[in-house]
C-alpha positions as CSV (number, residue, x, y, z in Angstrom):
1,X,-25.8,-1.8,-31.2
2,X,-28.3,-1.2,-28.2
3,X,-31.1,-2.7,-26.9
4,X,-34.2,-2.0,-27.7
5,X,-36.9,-0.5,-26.2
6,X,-35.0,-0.6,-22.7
7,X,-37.1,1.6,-20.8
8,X,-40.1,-0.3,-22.0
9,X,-39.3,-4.2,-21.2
10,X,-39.3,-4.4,-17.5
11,X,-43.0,-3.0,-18.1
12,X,-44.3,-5.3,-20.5
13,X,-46.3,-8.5,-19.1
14,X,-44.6,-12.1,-20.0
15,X,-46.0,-12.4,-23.9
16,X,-44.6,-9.2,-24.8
17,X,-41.7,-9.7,-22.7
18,X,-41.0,-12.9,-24.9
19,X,-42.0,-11.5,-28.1
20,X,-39.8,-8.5,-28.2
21,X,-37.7,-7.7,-25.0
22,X,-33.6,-8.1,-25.9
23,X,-33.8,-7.3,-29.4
24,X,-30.3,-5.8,-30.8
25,X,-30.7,-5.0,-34.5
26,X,-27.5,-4.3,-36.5
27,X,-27.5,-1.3,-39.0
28,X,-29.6,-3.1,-41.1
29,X,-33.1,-2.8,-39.3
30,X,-33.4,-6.3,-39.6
31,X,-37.0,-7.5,-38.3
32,X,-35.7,-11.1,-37.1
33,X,-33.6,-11.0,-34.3
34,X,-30.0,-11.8,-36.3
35,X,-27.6,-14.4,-35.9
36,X,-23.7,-13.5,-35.5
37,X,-22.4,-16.5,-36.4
38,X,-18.7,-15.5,-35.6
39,X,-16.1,-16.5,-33.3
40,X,-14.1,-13.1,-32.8
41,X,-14.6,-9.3,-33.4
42,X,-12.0,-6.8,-34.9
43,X,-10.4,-3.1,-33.8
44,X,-10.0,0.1,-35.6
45,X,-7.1,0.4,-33.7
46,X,-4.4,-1.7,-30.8
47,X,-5.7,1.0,-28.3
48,X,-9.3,-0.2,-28.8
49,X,-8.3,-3.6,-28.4
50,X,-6.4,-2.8,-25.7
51,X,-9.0,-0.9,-23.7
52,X,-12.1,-3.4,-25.0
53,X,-9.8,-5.7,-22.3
54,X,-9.0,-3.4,-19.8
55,X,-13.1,-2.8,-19.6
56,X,-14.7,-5.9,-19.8
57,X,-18.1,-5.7,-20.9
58,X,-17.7,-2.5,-22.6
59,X,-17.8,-3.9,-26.2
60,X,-17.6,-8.0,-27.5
61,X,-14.2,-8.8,-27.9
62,X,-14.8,-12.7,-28.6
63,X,-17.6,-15.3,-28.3
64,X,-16.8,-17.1,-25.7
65,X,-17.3,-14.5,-23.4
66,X,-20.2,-12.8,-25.1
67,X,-22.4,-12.5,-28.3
68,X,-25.0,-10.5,-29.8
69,X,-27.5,-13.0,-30.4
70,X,-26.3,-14.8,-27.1
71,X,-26.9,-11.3,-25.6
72,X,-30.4,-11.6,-26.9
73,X,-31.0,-14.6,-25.1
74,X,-30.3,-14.0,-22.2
75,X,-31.8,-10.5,-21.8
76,X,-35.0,-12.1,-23.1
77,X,-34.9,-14.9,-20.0
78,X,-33.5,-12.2,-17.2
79,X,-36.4,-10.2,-18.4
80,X,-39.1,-13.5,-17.9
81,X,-37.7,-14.8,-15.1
82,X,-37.2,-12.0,-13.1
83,X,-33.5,-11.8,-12.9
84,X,-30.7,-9.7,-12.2
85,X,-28.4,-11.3,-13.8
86,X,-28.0,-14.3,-16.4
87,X,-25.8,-16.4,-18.5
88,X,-26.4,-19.0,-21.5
89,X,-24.7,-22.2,-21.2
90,X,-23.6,-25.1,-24.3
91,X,-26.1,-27.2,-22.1
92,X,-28.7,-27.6,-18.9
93,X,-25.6,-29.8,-17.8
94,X,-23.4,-27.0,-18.1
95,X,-25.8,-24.4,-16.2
96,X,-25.8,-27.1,-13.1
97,X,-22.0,-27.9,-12.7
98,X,-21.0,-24.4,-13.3
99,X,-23.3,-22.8,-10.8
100,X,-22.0,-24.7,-7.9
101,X,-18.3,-25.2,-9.2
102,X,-17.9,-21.4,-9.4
103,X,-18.5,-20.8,-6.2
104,X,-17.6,-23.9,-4.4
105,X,-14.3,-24.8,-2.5
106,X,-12.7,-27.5,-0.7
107,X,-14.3,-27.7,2.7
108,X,-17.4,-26.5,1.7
109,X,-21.0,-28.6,2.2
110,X,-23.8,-29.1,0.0
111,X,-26.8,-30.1,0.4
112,X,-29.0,-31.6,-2.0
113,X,-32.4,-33.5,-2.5
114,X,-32.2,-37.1,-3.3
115,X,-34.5,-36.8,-6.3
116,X,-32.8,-35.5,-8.7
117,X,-32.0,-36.2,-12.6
118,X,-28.8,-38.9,-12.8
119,X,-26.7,-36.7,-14.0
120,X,-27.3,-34.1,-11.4
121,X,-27.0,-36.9,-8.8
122,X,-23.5,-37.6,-10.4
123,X,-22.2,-34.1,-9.9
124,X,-23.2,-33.7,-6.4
125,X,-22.2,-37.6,-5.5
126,X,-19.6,-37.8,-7.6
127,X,-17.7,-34.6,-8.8
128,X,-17.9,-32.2,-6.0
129,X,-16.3,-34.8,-3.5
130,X,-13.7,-35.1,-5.5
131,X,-12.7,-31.7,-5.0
132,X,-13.0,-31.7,-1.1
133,X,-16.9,-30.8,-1.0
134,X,-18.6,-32.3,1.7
135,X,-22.3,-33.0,-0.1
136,X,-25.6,-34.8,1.8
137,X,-28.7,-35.8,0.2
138,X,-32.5,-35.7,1.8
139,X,-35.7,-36.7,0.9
140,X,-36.7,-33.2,-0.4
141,X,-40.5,-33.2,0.5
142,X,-39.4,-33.8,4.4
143,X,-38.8,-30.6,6.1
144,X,-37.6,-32.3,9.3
145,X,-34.9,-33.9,7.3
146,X,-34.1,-30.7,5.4
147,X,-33.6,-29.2,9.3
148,X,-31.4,-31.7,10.5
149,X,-28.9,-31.6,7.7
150,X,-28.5,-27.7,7.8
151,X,-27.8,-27.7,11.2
152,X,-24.4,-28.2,10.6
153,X,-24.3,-25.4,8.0
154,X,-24.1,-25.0,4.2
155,X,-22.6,-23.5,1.7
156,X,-25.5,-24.4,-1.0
157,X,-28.5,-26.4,-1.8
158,X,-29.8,-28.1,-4.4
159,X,-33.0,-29.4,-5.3
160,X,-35.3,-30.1,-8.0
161,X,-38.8,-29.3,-8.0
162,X,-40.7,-30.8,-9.2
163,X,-38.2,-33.7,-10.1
164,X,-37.0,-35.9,-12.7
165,X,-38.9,-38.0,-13.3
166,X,-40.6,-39.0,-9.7
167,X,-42.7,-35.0,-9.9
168,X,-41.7,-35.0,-6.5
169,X,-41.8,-31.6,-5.2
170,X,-39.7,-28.6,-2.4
171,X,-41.7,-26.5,-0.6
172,X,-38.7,-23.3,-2.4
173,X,-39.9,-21.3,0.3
174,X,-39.3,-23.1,3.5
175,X,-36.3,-24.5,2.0
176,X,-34.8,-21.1,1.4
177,X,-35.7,-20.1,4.5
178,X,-33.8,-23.1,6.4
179,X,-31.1,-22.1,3.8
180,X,-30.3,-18.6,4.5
181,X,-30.4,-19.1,8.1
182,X,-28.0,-22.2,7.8
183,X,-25.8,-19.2,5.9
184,X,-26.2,-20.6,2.5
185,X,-27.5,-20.5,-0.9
186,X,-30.6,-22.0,-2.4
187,X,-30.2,-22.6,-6.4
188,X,-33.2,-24.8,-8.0
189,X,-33.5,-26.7,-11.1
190,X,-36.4,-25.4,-12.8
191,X,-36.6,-26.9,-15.9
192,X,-39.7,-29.3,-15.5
193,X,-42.0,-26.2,-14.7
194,X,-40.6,-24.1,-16.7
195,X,-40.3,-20.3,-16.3
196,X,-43.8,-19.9,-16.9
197,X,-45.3,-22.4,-14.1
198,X,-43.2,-21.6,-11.5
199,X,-41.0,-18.6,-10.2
200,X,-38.0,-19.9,-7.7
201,X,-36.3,-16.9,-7.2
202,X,-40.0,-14.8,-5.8
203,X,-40.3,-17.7,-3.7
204,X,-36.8,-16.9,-1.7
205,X,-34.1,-18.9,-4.3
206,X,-30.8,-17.3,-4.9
207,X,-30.1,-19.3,-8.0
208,X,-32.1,-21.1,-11.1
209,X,-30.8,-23.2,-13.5
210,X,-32.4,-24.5,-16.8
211,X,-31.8,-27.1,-19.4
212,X,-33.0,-24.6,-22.4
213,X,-33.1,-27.7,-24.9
214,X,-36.4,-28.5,-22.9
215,X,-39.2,-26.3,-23.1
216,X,-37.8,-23.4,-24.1
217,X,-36.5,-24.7,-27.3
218,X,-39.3,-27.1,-27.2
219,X,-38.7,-28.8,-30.4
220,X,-36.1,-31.0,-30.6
221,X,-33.6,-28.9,-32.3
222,X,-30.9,-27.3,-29.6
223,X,-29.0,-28.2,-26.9
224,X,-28.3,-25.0,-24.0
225,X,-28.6,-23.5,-20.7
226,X,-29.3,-20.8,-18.7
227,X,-28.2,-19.8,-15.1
228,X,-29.9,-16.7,-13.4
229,X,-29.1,-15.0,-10.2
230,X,-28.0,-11.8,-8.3
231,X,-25.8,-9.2,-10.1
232,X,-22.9,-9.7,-7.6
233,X,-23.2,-13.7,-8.4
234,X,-22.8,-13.7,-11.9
235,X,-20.5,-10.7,-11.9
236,X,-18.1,-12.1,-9.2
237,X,-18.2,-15.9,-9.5
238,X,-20.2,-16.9,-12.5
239,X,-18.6,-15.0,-15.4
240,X,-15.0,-15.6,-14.8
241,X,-15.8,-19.5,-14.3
242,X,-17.7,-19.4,-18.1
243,X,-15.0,-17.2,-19.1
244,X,-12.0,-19.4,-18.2
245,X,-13.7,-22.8,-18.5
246,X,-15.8,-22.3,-22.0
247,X,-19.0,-24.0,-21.8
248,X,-20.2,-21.4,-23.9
249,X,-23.4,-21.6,-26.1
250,X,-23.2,-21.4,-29.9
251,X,-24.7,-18.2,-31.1
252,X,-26.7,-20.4,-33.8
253,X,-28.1,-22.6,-30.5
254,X,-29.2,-19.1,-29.1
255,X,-30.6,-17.8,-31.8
256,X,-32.9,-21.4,-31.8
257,X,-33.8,-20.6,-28.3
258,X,-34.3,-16.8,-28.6
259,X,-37.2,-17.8,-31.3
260,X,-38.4,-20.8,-28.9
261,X,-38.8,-18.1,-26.3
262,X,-41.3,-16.6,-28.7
263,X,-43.8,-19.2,-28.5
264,X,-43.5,-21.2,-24.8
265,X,-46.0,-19.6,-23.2
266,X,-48.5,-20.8,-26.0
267,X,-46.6,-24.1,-26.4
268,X,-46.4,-24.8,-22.7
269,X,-50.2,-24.0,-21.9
270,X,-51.3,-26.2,-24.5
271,X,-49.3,-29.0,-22.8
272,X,-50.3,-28.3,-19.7
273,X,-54.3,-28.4,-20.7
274,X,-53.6,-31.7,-22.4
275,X,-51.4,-33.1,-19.6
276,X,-54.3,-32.5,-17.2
277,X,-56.8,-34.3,-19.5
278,X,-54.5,-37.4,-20.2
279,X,-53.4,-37.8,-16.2
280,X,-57.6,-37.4,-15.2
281,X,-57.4,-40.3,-18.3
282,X,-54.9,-42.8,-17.0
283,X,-56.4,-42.4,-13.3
284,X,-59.1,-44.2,-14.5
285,X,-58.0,-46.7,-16.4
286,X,-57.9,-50.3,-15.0
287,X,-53.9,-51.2,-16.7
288,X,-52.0,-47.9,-15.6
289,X,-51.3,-47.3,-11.7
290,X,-49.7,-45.3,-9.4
291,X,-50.6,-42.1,-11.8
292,X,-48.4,-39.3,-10.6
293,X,-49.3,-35.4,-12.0
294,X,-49.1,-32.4,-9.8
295,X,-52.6,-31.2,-10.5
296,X,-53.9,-34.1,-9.6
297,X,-55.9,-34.0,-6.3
298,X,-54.4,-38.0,-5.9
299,X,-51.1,-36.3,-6.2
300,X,-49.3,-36.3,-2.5
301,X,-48.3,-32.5,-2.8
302,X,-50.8,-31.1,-5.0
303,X,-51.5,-28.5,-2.2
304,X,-48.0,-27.3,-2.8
305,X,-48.2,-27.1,-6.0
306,X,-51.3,-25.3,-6.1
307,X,-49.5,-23.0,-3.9
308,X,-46.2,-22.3,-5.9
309,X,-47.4,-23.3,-9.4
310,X,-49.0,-21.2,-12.0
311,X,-49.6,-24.7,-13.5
312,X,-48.9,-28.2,-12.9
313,X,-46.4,-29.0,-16.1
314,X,-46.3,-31.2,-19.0
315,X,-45.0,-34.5,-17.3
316,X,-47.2,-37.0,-16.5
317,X,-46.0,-40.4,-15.1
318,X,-47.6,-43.9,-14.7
319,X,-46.5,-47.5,-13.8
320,X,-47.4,-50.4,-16.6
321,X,-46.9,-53.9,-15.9
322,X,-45.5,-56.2,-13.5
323,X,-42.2,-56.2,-15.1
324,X,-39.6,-55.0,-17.7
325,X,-41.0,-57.2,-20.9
326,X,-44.5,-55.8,-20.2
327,X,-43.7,-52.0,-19.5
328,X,-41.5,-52.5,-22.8
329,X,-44.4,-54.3,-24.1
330,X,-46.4,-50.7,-23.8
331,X,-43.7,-48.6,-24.8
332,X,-43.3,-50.6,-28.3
333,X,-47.2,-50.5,-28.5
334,X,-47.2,-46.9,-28.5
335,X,-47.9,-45.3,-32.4
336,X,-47.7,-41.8,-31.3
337,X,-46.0,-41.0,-29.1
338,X,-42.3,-42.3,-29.5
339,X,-39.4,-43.1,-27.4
340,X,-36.9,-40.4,-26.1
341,X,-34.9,-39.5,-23.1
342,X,-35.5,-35.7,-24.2
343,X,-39.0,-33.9,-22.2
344,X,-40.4,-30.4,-22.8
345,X,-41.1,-30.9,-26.9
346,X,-43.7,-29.8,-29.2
347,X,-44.4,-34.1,-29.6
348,X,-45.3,-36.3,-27.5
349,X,-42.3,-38.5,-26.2
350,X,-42.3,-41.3,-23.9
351,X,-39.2,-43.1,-21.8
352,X,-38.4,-45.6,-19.3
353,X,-35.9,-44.1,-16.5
354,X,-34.6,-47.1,-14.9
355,X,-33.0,-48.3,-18.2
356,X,-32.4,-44.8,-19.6
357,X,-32.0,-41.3,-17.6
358,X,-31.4,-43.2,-14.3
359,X,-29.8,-46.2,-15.3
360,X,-26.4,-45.1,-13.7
361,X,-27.9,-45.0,-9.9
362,X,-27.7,-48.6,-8.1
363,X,-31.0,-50.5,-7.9
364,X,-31.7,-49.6,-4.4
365,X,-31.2,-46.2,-4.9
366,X,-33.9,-46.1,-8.0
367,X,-36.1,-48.1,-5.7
368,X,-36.0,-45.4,-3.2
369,X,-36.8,-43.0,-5.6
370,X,-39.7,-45.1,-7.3
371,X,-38.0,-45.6,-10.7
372,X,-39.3,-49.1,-11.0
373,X,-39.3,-51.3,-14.1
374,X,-42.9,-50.3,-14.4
375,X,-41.9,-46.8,-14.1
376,X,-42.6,-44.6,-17.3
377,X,-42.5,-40.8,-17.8
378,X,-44.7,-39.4,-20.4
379,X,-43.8,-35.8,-21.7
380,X,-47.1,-34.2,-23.1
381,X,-46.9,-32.5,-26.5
382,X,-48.6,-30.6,-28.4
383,X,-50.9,-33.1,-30.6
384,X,-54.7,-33.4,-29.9
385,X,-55.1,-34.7,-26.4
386,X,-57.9,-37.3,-28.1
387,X,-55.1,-38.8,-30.1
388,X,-52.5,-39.0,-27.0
389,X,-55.2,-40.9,-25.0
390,X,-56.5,-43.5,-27.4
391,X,-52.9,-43.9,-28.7
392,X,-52.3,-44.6,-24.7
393,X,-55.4,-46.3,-24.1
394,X,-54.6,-49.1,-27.0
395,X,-50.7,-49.6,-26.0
396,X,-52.2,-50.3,-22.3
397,X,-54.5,-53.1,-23.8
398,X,-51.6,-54.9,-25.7
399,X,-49.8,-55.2,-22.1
């Protein structure tokens, strides 16, 4: 089995690219790309199982290591993205640890922003000191903090951008700048804008990461990951530590994400469009505050994200109420949209970080990233915009 159309794919603009590109059909000429459901492959002979070892990567030999339809996946992303390398991951939790763990020792120091998803936090605060890594967080947006802490050297940085759920955003670009020179590695979380909206490695990244159940499945139906980088990355650190460790992503899950790749770019505009309409909607209305949306002008950084962006996401966020019984007030009100720690889907789905994603970080730490009690994050889907707002528009009243 080969790829096809090879010498075509690194030609094709993005819609193409995720309609087509990684395609290995099996001697049936199937048109869907197929699923190999199977654990293991056999030999014709001990001598081909024998040198199928000796040569890795010259054939699958078992599914932890590599897949067709997992192939599929991940040529399809490298080719989107950018990439010269890539590997799926069981989860977006599984593409973060494992890109840091398989390069990280003891004695090494991380930087990181502070605004960053609780489970992220709980890797860099938690799990990498454990091991002897020396970690730091900053306030990302503040280059002059971002300066001091990599003054003393690094071996990586991590950041979201924007983040989860504050849409605080890195300048990538001056951050990877500070991080080369500081002789380390920049990777970048870049699952709330997407592949589509925003391009971390053009900008100067070494590394991104993505939670694939987000947008790129996009509807609700598949947990994975993905983490891209440099050939000599993936080949010398990343591989061996999926290989030996085996986070490895289902060949069903990829096949789900090989056909979400199909359709994000459509899915993810018509978001975005809607997103714009609702924030522009919520700005105005007397009951919500503090509206936070990257294309917004009202938006702290929207000049950055004019700059890096292609677009400004699907996340929109707003604080309702003076307390917890009247944000949950809201959140029950809503008829629509429903209640869900998940973001990125093809509906609309609302949740409350200080008692949900973030609960786990102490109350002063959510204060200093915003995650009030009046705190909600609103992931735009794919219903009519008209229906999002007056759906928003009547929960608001009944607060």
């Amino acid at each position: 089995m080969a790829l096809i159309n090879p010498e075509h794919s690194a030609k094709w603009r993005p819609r193409t690219v995720l309609t087509h590109s990684g395609v290995q059909r099996s001697q049936f000429e199937e048109t869907a790309e197929a699923i190999f459901m199977t654990s293991g492959f056999v030999y014709r002979t001990a001598e081909e199982a024998e040198e199928a070892f000796k040569n890795q990567g010259t054939r699958y030999v078992y599914s932890r290591y590599a897949n067709p339809t997992i192939s599929m996946f991940e040529e399809r992303l490298r080719l989107l993205e950018g990439a010269e390398a890539v590997r799926g991951t069981s989860s977006g939790m599984a593409a973060v640890f494992a890109s840091l763990a398989c390069f990280l020792k003891k004695g090494d120091r991380v930087v990181a922003s502070r605004a960053l998803f609780g489970s992220c936090l709980f890797i860099i605060q938690d799990i990498l000191p454990r091991y002897g890594v020396e970690t730091q967080l900053v306030d990302g947006a503040d280059l002059d903090q971002w300066r001091a802490a990599l003054k003393a050297g690094v071996k990586a940085v991590f950041v979201e951008s924007p983040s989860n759920p504050g849409l605080e955003l890195v300048d990538i670009k001056a951050v990877a700048e500070l991080t080369h020179q500081a002789g380390g590695v920049l990777v970048v979380d870049n699952v709330f804008a997407s592949p589509l909206l925003q391009r971390p490695l053009q900008l100067g990244a070494d590394i991104v990461v993505y939670s694939a159940t987000k947008h790129i499945d996009g509807q609700g139906r598949s947990l994975g990951g993905a983490v891209l980088g440099s050939a000599k990355y993936v080949n010398d650190h990343l591989a061996p530590f999926l290989r030996h460790t085996g986070p490895a992503l289902s060949p069903f899950n990829a096949w789900i994400l090989v056909k979400g790749l199909e359709t994000i770019a459509l899915r993810v505009k018509q978001s975005c469009d809607s997103a714009i309409e609702i924030a522009r909607f919520l700005e105005q209305h007397p009951r919500a505050e503090r509206i936070r949306y990257p294309g917004l002008e009202s938006h702290p950084q929207h000049a950055l994200a004019k700059r890096q962006m292609s677009g400004y996401g699907t996340i929109v966020t707003l604080n309702v109420g003076r307390n917890k019984a009247e944000t949950f007030r809201f959140l029950n009100a809503l008829k629509l949209a429903r209640i869900s720690n998940n973001l990125g889907d093809s509906k609309s789905l609302v949740t409350h970080p200080a008692t949900t994603t973030h609960r786990s970080l102490k109350p002063e730490e959510r204060e200093r990233l915003g995650i009030t009690d009046a705190l909600i994050r609103f992931s735009v889907g794919l219903e009519d915009p008209q229906d999002l707002i007056e759906d928003l528009d009547q929960a608001l009243k009944a607060v």
